[in-house]
N, C-alpha and C positions, 0 to 999 in steps of 0.2 A: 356290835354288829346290828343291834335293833333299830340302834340311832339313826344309823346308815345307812338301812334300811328306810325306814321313819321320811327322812330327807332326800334321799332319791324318790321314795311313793309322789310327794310334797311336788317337786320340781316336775314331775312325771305330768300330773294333776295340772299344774301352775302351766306348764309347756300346753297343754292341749286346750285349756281357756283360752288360752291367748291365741290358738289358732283358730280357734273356734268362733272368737271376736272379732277376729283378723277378717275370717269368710262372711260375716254379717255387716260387715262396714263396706266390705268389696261388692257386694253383692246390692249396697244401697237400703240395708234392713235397721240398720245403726246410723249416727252419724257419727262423725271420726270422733268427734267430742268426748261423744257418749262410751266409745269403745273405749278410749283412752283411760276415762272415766274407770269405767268397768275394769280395767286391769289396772289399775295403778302408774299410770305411767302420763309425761306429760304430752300433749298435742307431737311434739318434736319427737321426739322419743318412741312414740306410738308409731307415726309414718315411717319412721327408721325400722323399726323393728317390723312394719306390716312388710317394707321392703326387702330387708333383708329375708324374710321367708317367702318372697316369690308371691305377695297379696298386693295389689294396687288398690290408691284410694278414688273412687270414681271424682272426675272433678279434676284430678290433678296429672290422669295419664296422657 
């Protein structure tokens, strides 16, 4: 149960960086790079995922 715990905390954590990085590249405070950078994830994969939670990247709307 701790583990389980443990890794939902983890994911919880991990889900709100990234929204968190998402509103600083939207927002023109990051460049997409850098945000991509900052969460692990590539350029491609970054946009996808800014997208899919409802973030645009300035530049490309």
């Amino acid at each position: 149960m701790c583990k389980a715990w443990d890794d939902h905390k983890k994911r919880g954590i991990q889900e709100g960086r990234c929204l968190e990085v998402y509103s600083l590249v939207q927002d023109g405070i990051l460049e997409p790079e850098v945000g991509a950078k900052r969460v692990s994830m590539s350029l491609d994969d970054f946009a996808d995922a800014m997208q899919k939670a409802g973030y645009k990247i300035p530049g490309l709307v």
